[in-house]
C-alpha positions as CSV (number, residue, x, y, z in Angstrom):
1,X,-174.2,-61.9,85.6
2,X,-174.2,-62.8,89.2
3,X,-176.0,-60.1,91.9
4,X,-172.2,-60.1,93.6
5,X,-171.2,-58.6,90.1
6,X,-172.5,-55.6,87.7
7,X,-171.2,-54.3,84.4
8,X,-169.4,-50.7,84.1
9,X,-171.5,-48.3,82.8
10,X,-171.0,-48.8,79.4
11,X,-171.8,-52.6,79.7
12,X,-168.1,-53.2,78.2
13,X,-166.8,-55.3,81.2
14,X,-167.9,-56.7,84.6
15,X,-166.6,-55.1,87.9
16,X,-166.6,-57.5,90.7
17,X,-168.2,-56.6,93.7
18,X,-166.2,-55.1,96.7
19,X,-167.3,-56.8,99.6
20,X,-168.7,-54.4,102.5
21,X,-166.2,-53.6,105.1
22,X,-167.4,-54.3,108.9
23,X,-166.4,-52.0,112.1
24,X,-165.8,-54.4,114.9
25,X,-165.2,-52.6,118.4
26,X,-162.5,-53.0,120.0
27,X,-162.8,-54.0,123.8
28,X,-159.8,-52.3,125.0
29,X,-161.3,-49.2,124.0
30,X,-164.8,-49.9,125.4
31,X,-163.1,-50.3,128.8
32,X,-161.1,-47.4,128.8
33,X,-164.0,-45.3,128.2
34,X,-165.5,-46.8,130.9
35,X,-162.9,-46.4,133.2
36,X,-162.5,-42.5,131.8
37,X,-166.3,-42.4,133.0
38,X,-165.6,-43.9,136.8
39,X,-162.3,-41.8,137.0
40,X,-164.6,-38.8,136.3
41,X,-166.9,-39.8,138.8
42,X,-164.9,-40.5,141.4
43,X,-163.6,-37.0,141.2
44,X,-167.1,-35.4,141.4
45,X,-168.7,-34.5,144.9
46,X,-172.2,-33.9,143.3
47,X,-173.1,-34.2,139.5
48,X,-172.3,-30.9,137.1
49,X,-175.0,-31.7,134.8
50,X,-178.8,-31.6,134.8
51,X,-180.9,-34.5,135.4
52,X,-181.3,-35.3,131.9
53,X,-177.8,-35.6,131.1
54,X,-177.2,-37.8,133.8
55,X,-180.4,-40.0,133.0
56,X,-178.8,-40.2,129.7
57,X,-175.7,-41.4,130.9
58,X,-177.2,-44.7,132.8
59,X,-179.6,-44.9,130.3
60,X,-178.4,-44.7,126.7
61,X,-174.5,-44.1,127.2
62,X,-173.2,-46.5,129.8
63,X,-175.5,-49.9,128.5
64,X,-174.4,-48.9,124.6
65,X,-170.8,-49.6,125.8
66,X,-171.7,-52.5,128.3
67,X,-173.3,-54.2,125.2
68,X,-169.9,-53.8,123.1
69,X,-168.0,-55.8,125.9
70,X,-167.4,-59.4,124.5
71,X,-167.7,-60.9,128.4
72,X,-170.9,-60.6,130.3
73,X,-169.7,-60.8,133.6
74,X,-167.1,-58.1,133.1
75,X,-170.1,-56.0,131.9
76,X,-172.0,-56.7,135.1
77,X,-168.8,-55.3,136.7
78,X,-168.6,-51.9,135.0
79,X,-172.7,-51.3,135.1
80,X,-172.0,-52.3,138.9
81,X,-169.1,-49.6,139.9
82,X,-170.8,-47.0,137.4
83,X,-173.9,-47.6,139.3
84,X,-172.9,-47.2,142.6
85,X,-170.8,-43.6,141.5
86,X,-174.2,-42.7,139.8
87,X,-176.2,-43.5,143.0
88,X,-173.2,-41.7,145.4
89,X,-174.0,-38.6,143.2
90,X,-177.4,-38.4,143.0
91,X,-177.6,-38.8,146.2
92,X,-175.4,-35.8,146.5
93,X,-177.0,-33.6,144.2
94,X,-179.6,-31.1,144.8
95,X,-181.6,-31.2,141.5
96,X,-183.4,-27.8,140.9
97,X,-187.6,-28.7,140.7
């Protein structure tokens, strides 16, 4: 019996191994999300959340979805126009201490 097989479980007969199903991202997606983001931004006069929210945004949200796009360079583009709303807004905001 090979490892990509394995007997039911009364040994009677072998049930071939399903192979495991991969999620590939789409890119169209990615980019609308991103675009969703700058459209949100670009409607904001200062930023709605706290500072952590935000810092999670350029930190853990934004690069997650930069790293799905297939084309570097067209990553470089979103981090760039995110990145100067983020900046616009944070220089906007008055952060409480």
């Amino acid at each position: 019996m090979s490892s990509e097989q394995q007997h039911d479980l009364f040994g009677e007969t072998e049930i071939p191994h399903k192979p495991k199903s991969v999620f590939r991202v789409n890119p169209v997606h990615v980019k609308f999300k991103l675009g969703q983001f700058l459209d949100e931004l670009r409607d904001l006069e200062t930023w709605p959340w706290t500072k952590e929210q935000v810092r999670l945004l350029q930190d853990m949200t934004w690069p997650n979805l930069y790293r799905k796009l297939n084309d570097p360079i067209e990553a470089e583009k979103w981090r760039s126009l995110l990145d100067a709303e983020w900046a616009r807004l944070t220089a906007a905001t008055e952060w409480e201490a």
